[in-house]
FIMAR-629091 format. One line per field, with one value per residue: x, y, z of N, C-alpha, C in turn. Coordinates in Angstrom, 2 decimals, padded with zeros to 5 digits. Example, Ala and Ser with C-alpha at 12.3 -4.5 7.8 and 13.67 -1.06 7.14 Angstrom:
2
n_xx	c(013.19, 012.85)
n_yy	c(-005.69, -002.25)
n_zz	c(007.80, 007.08)
ca_xx	c(012.30, 013.67)
ca_yy	c(-004.50, -001.06)
ca_zz	c(007.80, 007.14)
c_xx	c(013.20, 012.90)
c_yy	c(-003.30, 000.03)
c_zz	c(007.80, 007.87)
# end
This chain:
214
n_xx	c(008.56, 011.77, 014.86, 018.08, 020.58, 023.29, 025.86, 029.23, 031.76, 034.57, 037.86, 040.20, 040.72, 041.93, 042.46, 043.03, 040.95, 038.83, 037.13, 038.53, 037.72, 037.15, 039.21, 041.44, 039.91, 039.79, 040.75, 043.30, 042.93, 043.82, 043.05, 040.81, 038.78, 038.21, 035.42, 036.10, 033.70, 033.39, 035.00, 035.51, 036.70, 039.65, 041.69, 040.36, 040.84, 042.53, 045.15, 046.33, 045.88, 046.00, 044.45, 040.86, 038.80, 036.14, 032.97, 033.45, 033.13, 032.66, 033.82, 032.86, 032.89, 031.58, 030.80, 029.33, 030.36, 030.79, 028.42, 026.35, 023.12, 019.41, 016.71, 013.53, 011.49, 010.65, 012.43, 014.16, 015.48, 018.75, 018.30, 016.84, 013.35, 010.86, 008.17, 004.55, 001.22, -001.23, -004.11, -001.81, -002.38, -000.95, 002.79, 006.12, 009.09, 011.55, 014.80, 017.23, 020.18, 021.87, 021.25, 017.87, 014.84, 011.87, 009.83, 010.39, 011.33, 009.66, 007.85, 009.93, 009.91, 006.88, 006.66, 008.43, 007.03, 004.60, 005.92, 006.37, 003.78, 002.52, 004.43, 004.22, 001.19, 000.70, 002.30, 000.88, -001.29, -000.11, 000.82, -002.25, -003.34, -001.07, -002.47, -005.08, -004.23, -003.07, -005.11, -006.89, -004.90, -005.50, -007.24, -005.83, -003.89, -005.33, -006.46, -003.69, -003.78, -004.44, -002.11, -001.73, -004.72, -004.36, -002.58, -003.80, -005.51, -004.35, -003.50, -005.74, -006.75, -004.77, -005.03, -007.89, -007.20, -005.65, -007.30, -009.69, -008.26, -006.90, -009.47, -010.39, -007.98, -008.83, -010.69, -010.13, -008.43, -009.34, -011.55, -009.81, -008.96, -010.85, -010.83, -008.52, -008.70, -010.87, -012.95, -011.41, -011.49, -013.84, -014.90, -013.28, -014.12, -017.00, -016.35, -015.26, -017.11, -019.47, -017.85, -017.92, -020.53, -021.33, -019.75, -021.13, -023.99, -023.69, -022.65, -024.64, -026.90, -025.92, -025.70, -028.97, -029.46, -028.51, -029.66, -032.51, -032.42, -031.70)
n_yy	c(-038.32, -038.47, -039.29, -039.42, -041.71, -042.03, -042.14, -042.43, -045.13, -043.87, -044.55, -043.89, -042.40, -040.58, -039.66, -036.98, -036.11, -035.73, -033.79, -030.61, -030.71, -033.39, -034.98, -035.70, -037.83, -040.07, -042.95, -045.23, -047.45, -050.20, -049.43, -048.02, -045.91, -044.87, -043.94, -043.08, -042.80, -042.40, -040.43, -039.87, -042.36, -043.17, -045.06, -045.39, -043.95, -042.17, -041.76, -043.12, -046.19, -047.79, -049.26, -050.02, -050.35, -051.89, -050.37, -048.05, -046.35, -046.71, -044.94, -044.19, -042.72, -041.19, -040.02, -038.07, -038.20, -035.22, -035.35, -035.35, -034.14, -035.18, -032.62, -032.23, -030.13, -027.19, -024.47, -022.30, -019.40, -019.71, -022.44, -026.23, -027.50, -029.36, -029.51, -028.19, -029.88, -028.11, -028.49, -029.31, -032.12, -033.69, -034.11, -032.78, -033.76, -035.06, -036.53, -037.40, -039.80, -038.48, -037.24, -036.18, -035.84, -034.18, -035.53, -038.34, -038.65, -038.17, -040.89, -042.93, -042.27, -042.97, -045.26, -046.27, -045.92, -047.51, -050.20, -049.90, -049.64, -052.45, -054.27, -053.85, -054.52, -057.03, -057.34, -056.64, -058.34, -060.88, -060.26, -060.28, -062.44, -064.18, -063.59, -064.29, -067.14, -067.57, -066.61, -068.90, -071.05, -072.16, -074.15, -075.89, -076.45, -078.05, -080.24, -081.31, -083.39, -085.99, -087.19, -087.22, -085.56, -083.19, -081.98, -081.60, -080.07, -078.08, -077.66, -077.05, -074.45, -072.93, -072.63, -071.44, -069.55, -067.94, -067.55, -065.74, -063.56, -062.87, -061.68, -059.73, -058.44, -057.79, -056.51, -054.20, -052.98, -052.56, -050.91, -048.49, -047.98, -047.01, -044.26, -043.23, -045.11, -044.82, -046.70, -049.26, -049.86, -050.00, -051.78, -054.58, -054.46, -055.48, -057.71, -059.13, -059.12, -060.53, -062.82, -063.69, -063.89, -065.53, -067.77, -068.12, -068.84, -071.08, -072.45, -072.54, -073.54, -076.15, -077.28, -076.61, -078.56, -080.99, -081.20, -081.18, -084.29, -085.17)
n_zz	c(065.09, 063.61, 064.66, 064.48, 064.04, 063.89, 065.48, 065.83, 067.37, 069.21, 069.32, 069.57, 072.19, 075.45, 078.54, 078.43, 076.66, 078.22, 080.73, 082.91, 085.71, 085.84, 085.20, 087.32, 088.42, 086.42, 085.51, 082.93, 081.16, 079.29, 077.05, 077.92, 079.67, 082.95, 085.55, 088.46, 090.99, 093.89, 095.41, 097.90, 099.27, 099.06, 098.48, 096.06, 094.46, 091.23, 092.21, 094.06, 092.89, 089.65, 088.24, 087.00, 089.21, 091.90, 091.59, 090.24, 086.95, 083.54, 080.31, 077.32, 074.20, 071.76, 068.03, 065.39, 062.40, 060.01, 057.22, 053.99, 055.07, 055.18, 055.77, 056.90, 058.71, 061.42, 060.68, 062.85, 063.78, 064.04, 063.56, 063.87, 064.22, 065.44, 063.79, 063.96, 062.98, 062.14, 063.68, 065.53, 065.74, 065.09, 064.41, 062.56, 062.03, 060.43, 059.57, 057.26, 056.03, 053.60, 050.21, 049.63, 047.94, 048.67, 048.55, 048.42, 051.11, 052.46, 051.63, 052.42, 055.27, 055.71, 054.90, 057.12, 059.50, 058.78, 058.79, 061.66, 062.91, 062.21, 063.43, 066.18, 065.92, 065.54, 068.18, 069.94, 069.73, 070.34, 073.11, 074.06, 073.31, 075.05, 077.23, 077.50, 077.10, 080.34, 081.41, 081.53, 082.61, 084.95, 084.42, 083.22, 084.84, 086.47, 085.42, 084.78, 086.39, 085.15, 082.93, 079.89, 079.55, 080.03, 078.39, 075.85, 077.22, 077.17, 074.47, 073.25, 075.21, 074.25, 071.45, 071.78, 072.80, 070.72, 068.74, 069.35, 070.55, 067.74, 067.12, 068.71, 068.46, 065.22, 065.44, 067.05, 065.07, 063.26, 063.75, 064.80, 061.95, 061.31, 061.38, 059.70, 057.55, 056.64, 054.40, 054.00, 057.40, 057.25, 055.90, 057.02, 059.31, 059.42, 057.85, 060.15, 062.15, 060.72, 060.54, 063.15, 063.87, 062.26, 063.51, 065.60, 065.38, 064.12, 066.27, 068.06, 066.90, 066.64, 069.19, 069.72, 067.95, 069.38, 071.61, 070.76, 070.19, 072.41)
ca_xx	c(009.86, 012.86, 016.42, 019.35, 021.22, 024.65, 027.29, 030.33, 032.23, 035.76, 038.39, 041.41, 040.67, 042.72, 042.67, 043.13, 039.65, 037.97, 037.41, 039.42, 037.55, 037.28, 040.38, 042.01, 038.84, 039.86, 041.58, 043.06, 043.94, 043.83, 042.14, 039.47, 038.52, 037.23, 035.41, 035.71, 032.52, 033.66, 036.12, 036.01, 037.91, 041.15, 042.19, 039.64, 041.45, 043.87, 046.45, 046.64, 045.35, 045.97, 043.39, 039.90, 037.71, 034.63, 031.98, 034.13, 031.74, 033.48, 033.25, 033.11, 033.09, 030.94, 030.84, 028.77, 030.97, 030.45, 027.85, 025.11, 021.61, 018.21, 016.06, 012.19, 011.01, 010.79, 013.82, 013.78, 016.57, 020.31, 018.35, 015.50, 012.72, 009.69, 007.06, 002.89, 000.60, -002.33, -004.51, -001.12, -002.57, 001.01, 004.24, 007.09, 011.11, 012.50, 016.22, 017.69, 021.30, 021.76, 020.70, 016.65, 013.91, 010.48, 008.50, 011.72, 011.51, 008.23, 007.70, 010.55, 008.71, 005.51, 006.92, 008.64, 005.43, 003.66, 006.06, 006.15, 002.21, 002.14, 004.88, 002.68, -000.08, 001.32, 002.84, -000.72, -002.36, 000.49, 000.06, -003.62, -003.45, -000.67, -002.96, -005.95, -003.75, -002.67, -006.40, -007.68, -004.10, -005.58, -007.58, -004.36, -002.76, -006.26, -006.45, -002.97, -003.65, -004.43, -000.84, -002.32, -005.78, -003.34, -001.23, -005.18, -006.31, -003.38, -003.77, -007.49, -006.64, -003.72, -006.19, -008.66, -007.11, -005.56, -008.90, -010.37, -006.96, -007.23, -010.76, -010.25, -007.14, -008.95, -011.62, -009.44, -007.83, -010.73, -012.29, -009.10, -008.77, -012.16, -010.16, -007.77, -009.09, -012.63, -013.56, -011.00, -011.69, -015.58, -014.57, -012.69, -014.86, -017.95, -016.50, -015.06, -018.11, -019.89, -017.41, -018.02, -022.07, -021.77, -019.93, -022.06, -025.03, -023.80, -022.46, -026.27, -027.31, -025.24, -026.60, -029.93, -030.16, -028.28, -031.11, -033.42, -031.89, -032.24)
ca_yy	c(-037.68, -039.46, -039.28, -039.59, -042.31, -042.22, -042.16, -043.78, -045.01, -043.39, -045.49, -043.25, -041.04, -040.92, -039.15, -035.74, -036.24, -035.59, -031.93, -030.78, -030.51, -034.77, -035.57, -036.05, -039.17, -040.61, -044.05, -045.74, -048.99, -051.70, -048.56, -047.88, -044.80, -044.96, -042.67, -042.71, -042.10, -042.50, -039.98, -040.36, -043.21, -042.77, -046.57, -045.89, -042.74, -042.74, -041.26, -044.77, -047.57, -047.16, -049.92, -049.85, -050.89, -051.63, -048.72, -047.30, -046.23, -046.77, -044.18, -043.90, -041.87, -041.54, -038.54, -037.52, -037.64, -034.75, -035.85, -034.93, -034.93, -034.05, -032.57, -031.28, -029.26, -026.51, -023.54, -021.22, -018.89, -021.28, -024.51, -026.59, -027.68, -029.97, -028.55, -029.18, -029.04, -026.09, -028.61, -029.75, -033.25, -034.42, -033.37, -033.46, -033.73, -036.01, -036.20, -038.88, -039.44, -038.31, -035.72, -036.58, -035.03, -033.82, -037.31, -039.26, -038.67, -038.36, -041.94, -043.27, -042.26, -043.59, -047.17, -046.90, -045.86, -048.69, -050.92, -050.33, -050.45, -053.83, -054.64, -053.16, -055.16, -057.98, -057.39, -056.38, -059.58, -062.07, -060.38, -060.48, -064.26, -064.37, -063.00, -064.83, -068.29, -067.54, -066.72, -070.09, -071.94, -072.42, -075.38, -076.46, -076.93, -079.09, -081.03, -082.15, -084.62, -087.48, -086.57, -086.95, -085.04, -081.87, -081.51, -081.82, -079.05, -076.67, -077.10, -076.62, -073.12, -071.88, -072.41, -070.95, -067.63, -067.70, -067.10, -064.76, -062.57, -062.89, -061.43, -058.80, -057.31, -057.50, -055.79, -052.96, -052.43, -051.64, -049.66, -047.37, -047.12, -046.40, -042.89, -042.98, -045.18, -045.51, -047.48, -050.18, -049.94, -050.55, -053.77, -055.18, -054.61, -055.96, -058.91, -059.72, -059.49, -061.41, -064.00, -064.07, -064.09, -066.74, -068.71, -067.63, -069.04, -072.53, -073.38, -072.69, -074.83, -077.42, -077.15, -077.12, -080.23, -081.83, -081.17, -081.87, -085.71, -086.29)
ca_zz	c(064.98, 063.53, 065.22, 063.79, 064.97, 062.99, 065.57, 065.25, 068.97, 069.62, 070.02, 070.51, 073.46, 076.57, 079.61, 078.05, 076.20, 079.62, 081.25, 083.97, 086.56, 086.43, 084.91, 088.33, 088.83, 085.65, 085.05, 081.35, 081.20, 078.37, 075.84, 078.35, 080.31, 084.04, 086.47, 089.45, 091.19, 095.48, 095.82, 099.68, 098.88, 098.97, 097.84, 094.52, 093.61, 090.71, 093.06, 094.51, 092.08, 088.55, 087.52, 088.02, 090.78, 091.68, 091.64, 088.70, 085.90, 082.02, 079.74, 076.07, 073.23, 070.41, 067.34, 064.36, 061.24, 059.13, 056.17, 053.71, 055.47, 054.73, 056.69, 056.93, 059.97, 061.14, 060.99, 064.05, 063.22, 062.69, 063.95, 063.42, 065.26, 065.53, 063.28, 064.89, 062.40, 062.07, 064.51, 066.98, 066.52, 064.43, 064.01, 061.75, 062.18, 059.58, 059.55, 056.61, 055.43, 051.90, 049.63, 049.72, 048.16, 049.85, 048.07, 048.89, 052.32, 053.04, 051.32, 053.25, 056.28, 055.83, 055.48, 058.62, 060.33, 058.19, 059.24, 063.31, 063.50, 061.95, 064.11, 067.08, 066.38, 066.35, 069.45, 070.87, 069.48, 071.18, 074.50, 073.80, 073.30, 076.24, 078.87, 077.41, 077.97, 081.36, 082.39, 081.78, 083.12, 086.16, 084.09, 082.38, 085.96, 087.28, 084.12, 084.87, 087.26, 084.39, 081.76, 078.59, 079.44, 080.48, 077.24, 075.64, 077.76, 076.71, 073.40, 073.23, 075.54, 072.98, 070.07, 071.93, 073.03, 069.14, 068.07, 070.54, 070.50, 066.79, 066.71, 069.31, 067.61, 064.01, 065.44, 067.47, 064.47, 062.23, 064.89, 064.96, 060.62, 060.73, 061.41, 058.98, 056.54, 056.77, 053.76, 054.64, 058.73, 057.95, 055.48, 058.17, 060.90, 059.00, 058.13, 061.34, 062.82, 059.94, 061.04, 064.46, 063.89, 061.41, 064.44, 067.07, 064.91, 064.20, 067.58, 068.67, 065.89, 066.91, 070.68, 069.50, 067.14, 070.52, 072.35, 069.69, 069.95, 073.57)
c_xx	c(010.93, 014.08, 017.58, 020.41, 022.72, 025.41, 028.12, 030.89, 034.40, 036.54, 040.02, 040.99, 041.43, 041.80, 042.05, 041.61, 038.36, 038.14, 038.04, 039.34, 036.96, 038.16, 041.11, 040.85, 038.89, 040.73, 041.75, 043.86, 042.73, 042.94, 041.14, 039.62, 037.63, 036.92, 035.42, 034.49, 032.42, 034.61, 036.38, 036.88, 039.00, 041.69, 041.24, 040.01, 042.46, 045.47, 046.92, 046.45, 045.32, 045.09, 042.12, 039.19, 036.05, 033.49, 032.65, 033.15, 032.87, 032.89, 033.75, 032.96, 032.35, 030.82, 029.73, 029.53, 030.15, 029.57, 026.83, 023.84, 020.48, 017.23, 014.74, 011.77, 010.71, 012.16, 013.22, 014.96, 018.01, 019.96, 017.31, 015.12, 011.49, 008.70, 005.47, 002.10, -000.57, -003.17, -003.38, -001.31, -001.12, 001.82, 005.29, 008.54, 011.55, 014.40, 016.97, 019.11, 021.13, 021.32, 019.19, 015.58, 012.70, 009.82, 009.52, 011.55, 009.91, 007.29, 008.22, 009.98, 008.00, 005.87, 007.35, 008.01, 004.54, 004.53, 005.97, 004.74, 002.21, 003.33, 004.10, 001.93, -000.08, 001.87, 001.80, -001.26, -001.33, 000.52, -001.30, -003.83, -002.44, -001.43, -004.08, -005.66, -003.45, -003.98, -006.95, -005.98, -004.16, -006.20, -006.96, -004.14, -003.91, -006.37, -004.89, -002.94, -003.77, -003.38, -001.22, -003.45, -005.19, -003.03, -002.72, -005.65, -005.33, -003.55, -005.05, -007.32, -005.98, -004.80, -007.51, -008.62, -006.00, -006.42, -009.41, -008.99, -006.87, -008.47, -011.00, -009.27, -007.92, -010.07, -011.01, -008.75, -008.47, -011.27, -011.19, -008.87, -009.74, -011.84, -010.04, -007.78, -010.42, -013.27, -013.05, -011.31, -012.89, -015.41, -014.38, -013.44, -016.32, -017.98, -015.85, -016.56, -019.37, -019.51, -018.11, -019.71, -021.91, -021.34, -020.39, -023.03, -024.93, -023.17, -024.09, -026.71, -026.91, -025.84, -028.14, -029.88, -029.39, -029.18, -032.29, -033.37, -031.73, -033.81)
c_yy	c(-038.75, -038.92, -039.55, -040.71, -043.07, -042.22, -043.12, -043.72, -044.51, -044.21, -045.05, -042.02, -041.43, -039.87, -037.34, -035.26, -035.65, -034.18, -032.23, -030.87, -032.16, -035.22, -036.51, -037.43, -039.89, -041.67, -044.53, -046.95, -049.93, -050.57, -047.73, -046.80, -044.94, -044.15, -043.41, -042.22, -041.44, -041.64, -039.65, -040.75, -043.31, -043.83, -046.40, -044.65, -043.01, -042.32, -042.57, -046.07, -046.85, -047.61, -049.67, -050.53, -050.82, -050.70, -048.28, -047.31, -046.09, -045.84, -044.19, -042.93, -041.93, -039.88, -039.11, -037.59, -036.92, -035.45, -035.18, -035.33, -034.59, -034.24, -031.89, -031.12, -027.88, -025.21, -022.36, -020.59, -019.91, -022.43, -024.80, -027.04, -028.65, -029.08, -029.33, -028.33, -028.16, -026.82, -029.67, -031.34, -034.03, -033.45, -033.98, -033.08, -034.94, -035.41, -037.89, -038.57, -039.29, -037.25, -036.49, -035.94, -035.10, -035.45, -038.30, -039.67, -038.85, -039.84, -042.72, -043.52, -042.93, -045.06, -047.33, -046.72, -047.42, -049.74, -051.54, -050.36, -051.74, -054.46, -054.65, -054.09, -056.36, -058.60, -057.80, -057.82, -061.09, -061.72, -060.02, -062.04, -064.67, -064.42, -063.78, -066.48, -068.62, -067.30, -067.83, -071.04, -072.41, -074.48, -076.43, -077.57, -078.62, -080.45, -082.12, -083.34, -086.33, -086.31, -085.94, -085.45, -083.34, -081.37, -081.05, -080.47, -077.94, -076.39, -076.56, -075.13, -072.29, -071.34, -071.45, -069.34, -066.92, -067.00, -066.07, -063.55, -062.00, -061.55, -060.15, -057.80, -056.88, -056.74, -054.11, -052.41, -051.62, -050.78, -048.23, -047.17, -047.13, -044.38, -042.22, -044.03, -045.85, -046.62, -049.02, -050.61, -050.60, -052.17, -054.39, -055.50, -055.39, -057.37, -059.78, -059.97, -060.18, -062.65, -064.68, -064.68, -065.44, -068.24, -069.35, -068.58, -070.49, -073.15, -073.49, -073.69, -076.39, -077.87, -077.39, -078.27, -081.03, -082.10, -081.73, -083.46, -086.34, -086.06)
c_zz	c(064.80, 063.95, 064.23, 064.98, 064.11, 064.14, 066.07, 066.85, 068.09, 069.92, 070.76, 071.18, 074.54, 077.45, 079.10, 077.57, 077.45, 080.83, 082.10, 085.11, 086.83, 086.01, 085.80, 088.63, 087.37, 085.25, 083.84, 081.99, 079.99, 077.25, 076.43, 079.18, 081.32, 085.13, 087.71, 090.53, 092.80, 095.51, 097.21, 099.73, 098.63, 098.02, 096.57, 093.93, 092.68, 090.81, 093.40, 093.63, 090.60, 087.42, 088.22, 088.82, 090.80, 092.31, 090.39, 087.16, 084.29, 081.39, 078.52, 075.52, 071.62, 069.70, 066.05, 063.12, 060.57, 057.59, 056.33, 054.43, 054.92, 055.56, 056.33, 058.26, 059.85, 061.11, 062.14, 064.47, 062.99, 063.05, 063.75, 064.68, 064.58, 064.82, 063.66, 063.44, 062.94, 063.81, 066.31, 067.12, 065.42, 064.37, 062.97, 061.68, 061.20, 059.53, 058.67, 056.11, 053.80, 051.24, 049.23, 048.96, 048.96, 049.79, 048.66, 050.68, 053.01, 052.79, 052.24, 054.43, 057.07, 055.54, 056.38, 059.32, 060.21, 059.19, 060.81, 063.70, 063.19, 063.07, 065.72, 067.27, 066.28, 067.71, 070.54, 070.73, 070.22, 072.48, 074.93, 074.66, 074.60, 077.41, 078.79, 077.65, 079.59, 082.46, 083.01, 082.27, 084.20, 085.70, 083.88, 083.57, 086.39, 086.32, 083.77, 085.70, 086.36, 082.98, 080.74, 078.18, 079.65, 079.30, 076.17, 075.74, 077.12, 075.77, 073.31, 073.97, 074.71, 071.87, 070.68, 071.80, 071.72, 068.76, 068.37, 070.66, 069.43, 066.39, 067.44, 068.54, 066.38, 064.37, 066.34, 066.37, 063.64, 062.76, 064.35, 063.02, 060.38, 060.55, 060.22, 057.70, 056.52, 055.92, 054.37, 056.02, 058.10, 057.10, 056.30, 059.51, 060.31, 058.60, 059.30, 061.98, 062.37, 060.36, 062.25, 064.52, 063.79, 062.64, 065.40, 066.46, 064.50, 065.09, 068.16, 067.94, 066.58, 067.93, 070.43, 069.03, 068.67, 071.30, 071.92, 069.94, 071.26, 073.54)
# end
């Protein structure tokens, strides 16, 4: 569901702007509009003090200007609404400025979807790799006792939980467009885990011929 997030702030309102039944808990000074929240208080009323004080909550003003929009949902006699499709598992409220058509908007859309998963998984894969640094920092800390061998150890953990954060996300990701785009999901996931084999298989290597050589 997309929002509408057009409005503009108010800058001439006074006093009057504000119902009547808080008017009397309302202070202006320097443009600004303040409530009152203590009216116990005698000394924070604006019977007595005409500036505000502290507890005093500021209040603004924001509107809608009139303009073309376009909208898809659903209508449920003079208003719209969230439409679910047949199986409830999506919905759709678009609301864009402008005169739009159906492809217009529905394009629109789908890049700002596109764009906040990749944003997303990004997100996911740096506190991936965050949590996967902070596991092993216990080494970091022991490893500091000789300077050099410390700064050593950190990098070697960053790079590590790079990799491994890396390899986890590219594989949660494929998992989940195995959904929604299967051909792509199973590429992805096949050669991730091609990768991983192929590394799995010459660190052993390596280990063996070591062995081999004592």
């Amino acid at each position: 569901m997309i929002k509408a997030s057009w409005y503009v702030p108010l800058t001439t309102v006074s006093a009057n702007n504000v119902q009547d039944e808080y008017r009397a808990q309302v202070k202006e000074d320097s443009g600004g509009l303040y409530y009152t929240v203590d009216t116990s208080n005698k000394a924070s009323t604006s019977e007595t003090s005409s500036g505000p004080e502290i507890g005093d909550e500021r209040i603004t003003f924001a509107v809608i200007q009139p303009k073309m929009i376009s909208v898809i949902a659903e209508q449920k006699g003079n208003t719209f609404t969230t439409h679910y499709t047949k199986n409830e598992k999506g919905s759709i409220f678009i609301i864009q400025e402008g005169t739009l058509d159906a492809a217009a908007m529905y394009s629109q859309s789908a890049a700002e979807n596109e764009a906040m998963a990749w944003i997303l998984r990004f997100v996911g894969f740096g506190v991936m790799a965050f949590g996967i640094s902070l596991l092993f920092g216990p080494l970091e800390a022991l490893a500091d006792v000789i300077p050099f061998l410390g700064d050593i150890v950190g990098c070697g953990i960053t790079f590590i939980a790079i990799i491994v954060a890396g390899t986890f996300s590219g594989i949660t990701i494929s998992i989940a467009w195995l959904i929604y785009h299967p051909v792509i999901g199973a590429i992805v996931l096949v050669v991730i885990l091609l990768v991983v084999a192929g590394v799995g298989y010459l660190v052993k290597s390596c280990k063996k011929g070591d062995d081999d050589d004592e």
